[in-house]
N, C-alpha and C positions, 0 to 999 in steps of 0.2 A: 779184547776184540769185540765180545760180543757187548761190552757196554759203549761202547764207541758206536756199535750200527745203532742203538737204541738210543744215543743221543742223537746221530744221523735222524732215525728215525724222527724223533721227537721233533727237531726243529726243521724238519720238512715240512710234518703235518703242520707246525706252529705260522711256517713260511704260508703255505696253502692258506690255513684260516685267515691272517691278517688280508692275506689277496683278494681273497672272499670278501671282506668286509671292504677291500677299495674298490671291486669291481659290481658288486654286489647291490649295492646302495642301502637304498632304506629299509628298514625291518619291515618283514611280512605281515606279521600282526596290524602297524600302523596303516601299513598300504590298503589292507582290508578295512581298516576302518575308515579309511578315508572314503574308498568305493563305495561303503556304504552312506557314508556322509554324504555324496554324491548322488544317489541314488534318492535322496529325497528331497532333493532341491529341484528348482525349475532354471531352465537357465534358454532363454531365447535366442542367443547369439551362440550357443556352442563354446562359449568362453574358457569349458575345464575338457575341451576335447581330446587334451592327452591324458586325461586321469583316464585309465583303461588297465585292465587286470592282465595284458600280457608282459611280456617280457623286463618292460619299461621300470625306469628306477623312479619312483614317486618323489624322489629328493630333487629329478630334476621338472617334476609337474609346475605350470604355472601357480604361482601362489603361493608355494608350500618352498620353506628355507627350513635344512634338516643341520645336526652337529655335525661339522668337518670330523669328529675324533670318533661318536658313538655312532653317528647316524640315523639318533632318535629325530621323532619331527617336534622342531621348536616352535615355528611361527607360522600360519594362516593368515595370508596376506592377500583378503579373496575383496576388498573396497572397490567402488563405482566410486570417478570422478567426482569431485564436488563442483559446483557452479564454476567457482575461481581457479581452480587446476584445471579443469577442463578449456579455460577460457586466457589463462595468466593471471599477468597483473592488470589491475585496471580492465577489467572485464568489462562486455559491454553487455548492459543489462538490457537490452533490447533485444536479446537474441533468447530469451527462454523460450522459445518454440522450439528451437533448435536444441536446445540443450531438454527437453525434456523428450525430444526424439529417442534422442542418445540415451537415455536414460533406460527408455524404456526399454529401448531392444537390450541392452545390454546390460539390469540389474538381474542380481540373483534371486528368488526367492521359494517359497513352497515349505520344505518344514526342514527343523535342525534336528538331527539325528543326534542320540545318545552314544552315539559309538564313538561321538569325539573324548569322549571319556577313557578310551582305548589308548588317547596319544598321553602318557602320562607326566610326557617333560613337555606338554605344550605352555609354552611362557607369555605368546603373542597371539592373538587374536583379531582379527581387523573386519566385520563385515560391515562397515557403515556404506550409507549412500545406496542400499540395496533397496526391496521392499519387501518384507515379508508378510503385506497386507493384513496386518494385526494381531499377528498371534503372540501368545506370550511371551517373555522371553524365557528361554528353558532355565528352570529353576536348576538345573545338574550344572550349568555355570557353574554354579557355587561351589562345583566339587573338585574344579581343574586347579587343582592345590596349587600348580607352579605358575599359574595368571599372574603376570606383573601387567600386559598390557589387554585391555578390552576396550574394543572402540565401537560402538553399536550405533551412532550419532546418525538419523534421519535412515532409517534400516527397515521404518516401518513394524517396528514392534507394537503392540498395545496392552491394555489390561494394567493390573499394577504389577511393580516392582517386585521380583522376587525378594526376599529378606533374607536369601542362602546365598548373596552376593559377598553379607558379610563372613562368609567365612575366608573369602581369598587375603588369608593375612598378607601374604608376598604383594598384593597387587598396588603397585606406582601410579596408574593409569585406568581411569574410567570416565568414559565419554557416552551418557546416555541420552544425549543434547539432541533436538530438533524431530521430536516424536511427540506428535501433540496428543496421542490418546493414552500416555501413561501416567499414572500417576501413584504413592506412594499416601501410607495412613499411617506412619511416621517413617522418622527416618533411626532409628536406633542402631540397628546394623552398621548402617557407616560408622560409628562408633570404634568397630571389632576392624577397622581396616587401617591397621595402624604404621603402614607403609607408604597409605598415600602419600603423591604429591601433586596431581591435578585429576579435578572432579566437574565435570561438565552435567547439567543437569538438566537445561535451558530445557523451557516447552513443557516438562514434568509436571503436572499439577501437583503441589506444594499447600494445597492452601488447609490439609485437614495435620499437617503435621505442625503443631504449634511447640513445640522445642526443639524445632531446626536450630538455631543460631546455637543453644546448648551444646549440641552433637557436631552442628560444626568446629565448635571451640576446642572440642574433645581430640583434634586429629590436628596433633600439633606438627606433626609434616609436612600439610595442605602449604604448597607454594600457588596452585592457583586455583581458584572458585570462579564458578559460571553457573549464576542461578539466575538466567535470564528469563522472561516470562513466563512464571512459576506460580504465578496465581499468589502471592506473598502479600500480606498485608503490614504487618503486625510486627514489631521489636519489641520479645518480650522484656519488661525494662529489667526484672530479676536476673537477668542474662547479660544483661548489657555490660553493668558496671567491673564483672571479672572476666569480661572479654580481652581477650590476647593470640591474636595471631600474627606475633613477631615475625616470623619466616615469610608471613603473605607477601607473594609478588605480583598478581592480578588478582582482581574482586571485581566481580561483575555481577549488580544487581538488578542490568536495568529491565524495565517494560515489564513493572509491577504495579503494584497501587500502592505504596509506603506513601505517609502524610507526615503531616508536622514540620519541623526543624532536624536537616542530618546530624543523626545522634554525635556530641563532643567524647560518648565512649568511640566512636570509628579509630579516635588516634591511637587507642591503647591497640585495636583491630589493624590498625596499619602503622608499618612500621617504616623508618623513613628510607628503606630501600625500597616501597613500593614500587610498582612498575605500571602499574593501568590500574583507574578506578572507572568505574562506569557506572550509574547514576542516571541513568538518563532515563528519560521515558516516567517519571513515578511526579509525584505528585508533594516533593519537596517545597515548604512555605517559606526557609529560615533566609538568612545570609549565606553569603559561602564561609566556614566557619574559619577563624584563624590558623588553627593548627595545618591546614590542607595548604598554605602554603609555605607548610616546610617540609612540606616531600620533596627535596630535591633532586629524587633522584628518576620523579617521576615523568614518564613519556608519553602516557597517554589519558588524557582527564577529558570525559565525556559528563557532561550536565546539561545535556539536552532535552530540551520539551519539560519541564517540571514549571514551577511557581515560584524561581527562586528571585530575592527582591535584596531592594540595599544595594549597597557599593561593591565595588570588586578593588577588592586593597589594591597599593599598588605591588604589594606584596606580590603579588604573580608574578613580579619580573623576578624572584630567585628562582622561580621553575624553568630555569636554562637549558632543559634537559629534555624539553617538552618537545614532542613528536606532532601529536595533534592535540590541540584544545577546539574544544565545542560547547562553546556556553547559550547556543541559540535557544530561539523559540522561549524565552525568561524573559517575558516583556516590561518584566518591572526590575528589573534591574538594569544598571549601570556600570560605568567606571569614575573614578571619583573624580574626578578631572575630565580627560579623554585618555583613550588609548598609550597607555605611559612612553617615553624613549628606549624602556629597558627591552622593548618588542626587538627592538633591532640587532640582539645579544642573541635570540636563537636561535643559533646556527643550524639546528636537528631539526625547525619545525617542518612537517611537509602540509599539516591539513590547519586553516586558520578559522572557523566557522562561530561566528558571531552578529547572524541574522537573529534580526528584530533586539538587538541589547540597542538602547538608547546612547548612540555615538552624539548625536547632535555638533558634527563639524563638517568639515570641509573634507571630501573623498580624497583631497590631494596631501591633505595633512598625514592620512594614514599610511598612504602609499609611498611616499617621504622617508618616512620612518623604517617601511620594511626596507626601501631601496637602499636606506644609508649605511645599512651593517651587513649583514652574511644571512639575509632572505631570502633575498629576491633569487640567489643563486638556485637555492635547492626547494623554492614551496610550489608545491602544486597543485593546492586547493585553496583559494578562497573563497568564500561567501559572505557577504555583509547587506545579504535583503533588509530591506522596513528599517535600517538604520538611523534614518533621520538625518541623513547624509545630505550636503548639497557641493557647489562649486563645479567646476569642471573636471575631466578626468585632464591626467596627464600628459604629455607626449613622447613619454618615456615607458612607458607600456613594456618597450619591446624588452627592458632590462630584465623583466621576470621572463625568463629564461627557459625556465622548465615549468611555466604556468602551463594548468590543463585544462582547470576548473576556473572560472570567475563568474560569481553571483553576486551582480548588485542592484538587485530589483529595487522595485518597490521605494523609491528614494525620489530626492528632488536633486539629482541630479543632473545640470543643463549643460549648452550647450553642444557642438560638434561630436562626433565620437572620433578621433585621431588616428591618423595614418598609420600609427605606430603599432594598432593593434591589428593591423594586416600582417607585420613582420613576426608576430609571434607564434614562430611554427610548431610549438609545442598544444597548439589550444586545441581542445576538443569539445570541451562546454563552455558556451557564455551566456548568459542572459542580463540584458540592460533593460528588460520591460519596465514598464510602466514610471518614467524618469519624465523628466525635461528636454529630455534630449533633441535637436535640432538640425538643421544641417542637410548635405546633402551626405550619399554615399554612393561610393565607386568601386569599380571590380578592384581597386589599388588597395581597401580595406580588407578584402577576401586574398587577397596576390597570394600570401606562403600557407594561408590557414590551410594543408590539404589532409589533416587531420581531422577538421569539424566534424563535430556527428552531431551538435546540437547549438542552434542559433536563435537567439528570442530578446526582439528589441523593439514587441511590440507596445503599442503604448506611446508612441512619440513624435514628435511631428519632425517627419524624415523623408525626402527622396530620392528613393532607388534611381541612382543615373548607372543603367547598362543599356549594353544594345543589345539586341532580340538576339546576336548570337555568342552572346558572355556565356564561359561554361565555369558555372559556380562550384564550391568543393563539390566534390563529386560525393564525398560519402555521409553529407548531411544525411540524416535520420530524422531532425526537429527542428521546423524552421518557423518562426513566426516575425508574421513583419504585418501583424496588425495596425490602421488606422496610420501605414505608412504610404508614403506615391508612387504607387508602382508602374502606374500611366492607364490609360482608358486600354490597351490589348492584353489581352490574355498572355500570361508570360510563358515563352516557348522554352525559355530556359528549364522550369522546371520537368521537360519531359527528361533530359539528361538524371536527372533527381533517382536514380534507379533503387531506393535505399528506403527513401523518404515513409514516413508513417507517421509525422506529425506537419499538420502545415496550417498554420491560420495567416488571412489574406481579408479579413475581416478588413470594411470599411478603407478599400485602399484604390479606389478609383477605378476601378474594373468595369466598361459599361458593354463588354462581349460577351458571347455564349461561350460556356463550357466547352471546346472541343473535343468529339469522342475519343480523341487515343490519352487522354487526361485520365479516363475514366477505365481505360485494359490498362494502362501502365500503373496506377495507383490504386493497387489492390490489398497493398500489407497495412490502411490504414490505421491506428489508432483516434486517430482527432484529425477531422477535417473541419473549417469553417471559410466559407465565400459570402459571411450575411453583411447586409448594411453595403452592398455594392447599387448597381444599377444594370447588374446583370440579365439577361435575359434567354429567349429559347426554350428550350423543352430540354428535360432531364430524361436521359434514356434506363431502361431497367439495366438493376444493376444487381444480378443474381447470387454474384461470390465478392467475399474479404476473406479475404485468409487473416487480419491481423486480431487481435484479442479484444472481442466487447469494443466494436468503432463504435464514435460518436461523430456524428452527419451533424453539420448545420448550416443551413440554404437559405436561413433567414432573410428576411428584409430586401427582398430583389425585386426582377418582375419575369422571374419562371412561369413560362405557362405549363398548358395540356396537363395531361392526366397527371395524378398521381402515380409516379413509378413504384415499381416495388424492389425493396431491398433485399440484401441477405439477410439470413433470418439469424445472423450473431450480431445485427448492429443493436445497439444497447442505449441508445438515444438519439431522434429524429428529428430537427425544426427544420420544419418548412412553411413558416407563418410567414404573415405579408406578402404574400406574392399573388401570383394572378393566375391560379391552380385551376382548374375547374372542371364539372361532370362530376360521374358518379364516384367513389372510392370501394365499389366493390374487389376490382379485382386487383388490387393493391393490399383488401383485408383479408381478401380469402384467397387469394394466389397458395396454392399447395397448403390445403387448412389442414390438413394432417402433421404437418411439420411444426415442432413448436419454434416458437420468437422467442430472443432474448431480450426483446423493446421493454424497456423499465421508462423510459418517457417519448413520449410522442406530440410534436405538438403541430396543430397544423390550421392555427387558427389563422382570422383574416383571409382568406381566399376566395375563391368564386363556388365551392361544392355544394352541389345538390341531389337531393333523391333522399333515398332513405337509410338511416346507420345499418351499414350488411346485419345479418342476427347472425356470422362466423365469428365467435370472438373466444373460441376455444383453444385456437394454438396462440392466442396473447395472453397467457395466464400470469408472466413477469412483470406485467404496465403494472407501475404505480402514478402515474402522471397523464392522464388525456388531456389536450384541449384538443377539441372542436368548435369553441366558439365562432361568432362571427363569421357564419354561413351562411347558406342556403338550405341546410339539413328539412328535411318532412319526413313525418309519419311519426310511431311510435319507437320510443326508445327501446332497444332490443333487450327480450329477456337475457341474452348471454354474457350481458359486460357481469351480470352477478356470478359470472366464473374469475373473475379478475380479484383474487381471493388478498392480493397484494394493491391493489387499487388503496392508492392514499387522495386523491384529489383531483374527480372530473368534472373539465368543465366543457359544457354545452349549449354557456347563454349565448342570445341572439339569433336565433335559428327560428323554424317555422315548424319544430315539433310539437306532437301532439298526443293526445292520451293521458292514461297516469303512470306515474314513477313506479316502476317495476318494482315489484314484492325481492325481487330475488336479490337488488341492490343490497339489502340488508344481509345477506353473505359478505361482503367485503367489509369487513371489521376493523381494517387500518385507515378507516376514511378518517382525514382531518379537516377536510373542506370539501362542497359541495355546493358549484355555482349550476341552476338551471332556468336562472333566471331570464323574462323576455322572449318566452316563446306560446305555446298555448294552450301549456298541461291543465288539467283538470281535475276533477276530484278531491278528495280530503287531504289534507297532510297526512303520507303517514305515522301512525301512532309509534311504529319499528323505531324510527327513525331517534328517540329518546332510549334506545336497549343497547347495552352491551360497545356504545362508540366512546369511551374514556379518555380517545384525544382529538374529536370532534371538535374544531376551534371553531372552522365560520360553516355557514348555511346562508345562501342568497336564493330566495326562489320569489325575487318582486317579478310585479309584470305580468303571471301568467291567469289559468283562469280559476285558479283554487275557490272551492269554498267551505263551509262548514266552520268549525270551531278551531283556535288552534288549540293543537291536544299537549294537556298538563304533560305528558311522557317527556315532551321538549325537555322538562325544565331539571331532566337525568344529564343532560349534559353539560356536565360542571367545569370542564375546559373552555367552552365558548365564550370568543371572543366578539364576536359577529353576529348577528341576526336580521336578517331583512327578508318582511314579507309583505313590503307593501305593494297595491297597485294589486290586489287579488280581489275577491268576494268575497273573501273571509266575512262571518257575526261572531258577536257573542263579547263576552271583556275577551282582556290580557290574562291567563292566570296570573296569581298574587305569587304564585312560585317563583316566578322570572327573577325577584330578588336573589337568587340562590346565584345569579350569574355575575357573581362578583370580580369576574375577569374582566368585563367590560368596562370599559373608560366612557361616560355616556354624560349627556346633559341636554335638558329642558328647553326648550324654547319653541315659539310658536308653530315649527314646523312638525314638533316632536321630538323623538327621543333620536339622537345620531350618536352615533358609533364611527368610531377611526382608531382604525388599529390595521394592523399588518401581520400576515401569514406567511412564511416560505416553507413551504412543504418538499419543495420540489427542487433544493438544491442537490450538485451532480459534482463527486470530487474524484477527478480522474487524478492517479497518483503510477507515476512504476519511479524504478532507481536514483532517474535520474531529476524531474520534472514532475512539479504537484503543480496542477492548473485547477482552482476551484473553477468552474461552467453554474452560473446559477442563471439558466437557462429560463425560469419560469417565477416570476415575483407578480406578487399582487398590493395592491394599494386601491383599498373599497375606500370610499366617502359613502358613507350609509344612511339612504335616507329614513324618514320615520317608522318604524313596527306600529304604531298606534292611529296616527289620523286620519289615514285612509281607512279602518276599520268602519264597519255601519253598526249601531249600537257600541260605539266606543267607551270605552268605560276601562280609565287609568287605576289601576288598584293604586291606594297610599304608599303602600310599601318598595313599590318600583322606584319610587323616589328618594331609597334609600342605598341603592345600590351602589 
């Protein structure tokens, strides 16, 4: 009896305990250590607002997944969104304002507490996409024995790389990618992690560890490598030849500096189950080598932007497996024929990118090809810029189906653009810029496109036939319709445009003013241009852009009145040729406390006079002035020598006066310097040869210089330019001027001329989707003589040998 109550007994208590453990949850120990782990973190959104030390079971805290059986904690699941999860698929990269909102309020960071060392079965680890504004990464990592998974990818770590990483033997998984202040002085440890199977490294400065590729080879699990912009130069070739990474399923090198011919060991390194090679971005000179195309099993081959030259076999058509291929930007390279028939076999591609490879046929030949097999069904990205392409487009457009992307810049291709391409309601990018293109178009090309977010078909001789109340896709983002007919009124269509952040209207027949709700409705821009119209009116101040680094261009019209003043994020300004006029004080010193992010300015040609403001302290980003071809007086202000980024001002033609401030000689990036044509005075000065190493031109004919010109010149060994004639200069040439072996120069009775050309000042606007080079400011001097105008003229022999 009595051993019977004591089994009773026994399996009540045993009942209680198991009960305890389901209703109970998470072990106390962990719970504490997690509150403390909490406790030193920053978190702006409240995001872990149930971690709380009452009652509550930590197993069911956000982030935290505990074992169904022990209800130890396994996995810390504390990630911020990435761009593309936050966004889907097919993200729209014009929204990182938005998404760095979100960011902000809602990443984690502050410090990682030692007490995660407390959870002893933790296996999973995730805090990427957080910021933890550089601190190290905790070297006690290394001690969480049961890590299979660490995902620390753009978390904002910095400093180097702990090397107690390598002791996680168990760990599958490490993602230290997208953290550009870490870096490693070798990589040996990874060695010791002989479970990997993908290793993200992207970002990591790499470049002091020079037997990576050794230590790589060493981890013969690695199914996939990610040493994207890794500061990598170098294959050591001792490494090379017993390279073997059979198991490799992705390899990703690219956006390095690798040279030469891609190593013929890769194939021992890939195996013919590869799955993604990427290559892109580095500085490859060879062919594309034979063995790459019997990877057959591979989906995704990226060889974009290198040097790679020769034929492209036709061998490609056995990569039937292929997802995306991108051979652009290889301008010396080909196909040996054209584009083969075997194109029309892969069924799986979705991305075809093959801008700037020398196609040299018929646009219709190629589109032929995708239409005739299992393409057209499923690809949604084409590109075929700078192709060499001509003919007409198709009228079968509409058959690509699921097209999103179509880039056929830069071509001769003529002719109409086709009805067919209004039917394709899949589109979201197109660009036909700079083509032959002809014709007219109608709102029946736009009818189903109500996807668009980007349209550019500038470049063509086209006119817009709508009526002033056509309502265009509404979710355009980028529209250019350069140097097309849009009619003498101002198009009212585009106030609908609520989205809009790119519009060039350049040269398109526009001879109305501005209208101000243009100017409140269009405030996210990125790129605006109206130049080359016949525009007119006054421009109103225009205090706020909310969108990132605008670039204004108002060129070529006849805007009067004042200069307005902008927000102080626009990032480049033409308002040359127009019919501007008065003072530009309160345009330069409008809120002089505030800094400008103006990297070029140009406002030459107009009506301005008075004197340059002396506020040029909140312009300290201008690398680019002109003020030429004014009215300008008085002395040149001591304050442009705050302009420490100053690569190239100019201020000939004006009625200034005095001499060239001492303090110019602070701006150290100067490559050009036009001041010529107006009524400076004084010596050259001597500064002017110290310390300018890319100094190309100097013009200062015209003005009222005199004295010697001083030997310091002849420190400037990049000059291409020199003109100082029409001064008061005496004395000779120095016999140094030989030294300026840059210049292309020759003899004759007028003296020595110079012709050469400088672009200082080109401006390359780029985001996701659209790279528009803007070389907003070019120059073309005809130079007249340095020497005849001189008084005691005296050619040294030696200048004649230049």
């Amino acid at each position: 009896m009595a051993s019977t109550c004591v089994c009773a007994t026994n399996f009540i208590l045993f009942f209680f305990f198991i009960a305890s453990l389901c209703s109970g949850g998470c072990i106390e120990s962990e719970k504490n250590a997690l509150l403390q782990f909490k406790d030193g973190l920053s978190d702006p959104s409240n995001r872990l607002s149930d971690w709380v030390s009452d009652g509550s079971d930590c197993c069911s805290w956000i982030g935290v997944v505990c074992s169904n059986v022990t209800f130890h904690v396994l996995e810390l699941y504390l990630r911020t969104l990435s761009f593309e999860e936050y966004y889907g698929p097919d993200p729209d990269y014009l929204k990182h304002k938005e998404y760095e909102e979100y960011r902000r309020k809602l990443t984690l960071g502050g410090k990682v507490s030692s007490s995660l060392l407390q959870l002893k079965h933790l296996s999973y680890l995730d805090l990427s996409y957080n910021d933890f504004g550089g601190i190290s990464i905790p070297k006690f990592f290394g001690y969480l024995h049961n890590l299979r998974y660490l995902n620390l990818s753009d978390a904002g770590f910095g400093g180097m790389v702990p090397s107690q990483l390598g002791n996680l033997s168990n760990l599958q998984y490490l993602n230290l990618g997208e953290m550009y202040d870490l870096y490693v002085e070798n990589l040996d440890w990874v060695s010791s992690l002989s479970s990997l199977e993908f290793l993200d490294m992207s970002y990591v400065n790499l470049s002091q560890s020079f037997d990576w590729l050794k230590v790589i080879k060493s981890v013969s699990s690695l199914l996939e490598l990610h040493l994207s912009s890794c500061s990598l130069s170098v294959f050591n070739p001792t490494h090379l030849p017993s390279l073997n990474l059979s198991s490799l399923l992705v390899l990703d090198l690219s956006t390095n500096s690798f040279r030469g011919p891609i190593p013929n060991e890769f194939q021992n390194m890939t195996s013919s189950f590869l799955r993604e090679l990427d290559l892109s971005w580095n500085y490859f000179n060879s062919s594309i080598p034979d063995w790459l195309y019997d990877l057959t099993q591979l989906q995704i081959l990226n060889l974009r932007r290198n040097q790679l030259q020769g034929q492209i076999s036709s061998g490609i058509g056995n990569l039937t497996s292929l997802i995306t291929i991108d051979l652009s930007y290889n301008r010396e390279l080909e196909f040996e024929k054209e584009i083969p028939n075997s194109f029309k076999h892969f069924c799986n591609l979705k991305s075809l990118h093959l801008s700037t490879i020398k196609l040299n046929q018929e646009v219709n030949d190629i589109l032929e090809i995708l239409l005739s097999g299992c393409v057209s069904d499923g690809l949604p990205s084409l590109t075929l810029d700078s192709c060499e392409l001509s003919g007409q487009l198709t009228h079968d457009l509409n058959y690509f189906r699921n097209l999103i992307t179509f880039y056929i810049s830069y071509n001769s291709i003529s002719g109409p653009i086709p009805l067919s391409l209004g039917e394709m309601n899949s589109l979201k990018r197109v660009d036909l810029s700079n083509n032959k293109l002809e014709g007219e178009v109608s709102h029946l090309h736009f009818a189903k496109l109500t996807r668009l977010v980007d349209f550019d078909a500038s470049g063509n001789n086209i006119a817009l036939r709508v009526s002033s109340n056509w309502i265009p896709p509404l979710q355009l983002q980028i529209l250019g319709l350069g140097s097309w007919q849009v009619g003498s009124q101002f198009p009212k269509w585009l106030r609908l445009l609520k989205h809009l952040i790119y519009l060039d209207l350049s040269n398109s027949g526009i001879s109305t003013p501005i209208p101000f709700w243009f100017w409140d409705s269009f405030q996210n821009y990125i790129y605006l241009t109206f130049s080359r119209n016949q525009m007119h009116g006054s421009i109103p101040n225009i205090p706020f852009a909310s969108g990132v680094f605008p670039v204004i261009d108002l060129s070529s019209n006849n805007f009067s009145g004042p200069i307005p003043y902008f927000s102080p994020n626009v990032i480049a300004l033409d308002l040359s040729n127009n019919s501007f006029s008065g003072s530009i004080f309160k345009f330069l010193c409008n809120k002089i406390n505030q800094e400008k992010q103006m990297r070029f300015l140009n406002l030459e040609r107009n009506f301005l006079h008075g004197e340059i403001p002396d506020c040029w302290s909140s312009w300290k980003n201008l690398a680019a002035l002109k003020l030429s071809n004014n009215k300008f007086s008085g002395n040149i202000p001591n304050s442009i020598g705050i302009l420490s980024f100053l690569e190239s001002p100019h201020l000939h033609n004006n009625n200034l006066s005095g001499e060239i401030p001492s303090t110019i000689q602070n701006c150290k990036n100067l490559c050009m310097l036009d001041f010529s044509e107006n009524n400076l005075v004084g010596s050259i000065p001597t500064w002017i040869g110290d310390g300018f190493a890319n100094w190309s031109i100097l013009i200062l004919h015209e003005n009222k210089f005199d004295g010697y010109i001083p030997k310091e010149l002849c420190h400037l060994v990049s000059l291409h330019i020199l003109d100082l004639a029409h001064n008061g200069l005496s004395g000779t040439i120095p016999s140094c001027f030989s030294n300026f072996t840059k210049m292309a120069i020759r003899n004759d009775d007028t003296g020595v001329f110079i012709k050469k050309y400088c672009d200082c000042d080109d401006f390359l606007l780029a985001n996701k989707n659209i790279k528009k080079s803007l070389s907003f400011w070019w120059f073309n001097y005809k130079i007249s003589s340095i020497s005849y105008y001189f008084s005691l003229c005296s050619v040294p022999r030696k200048i004649s040998l230049i």
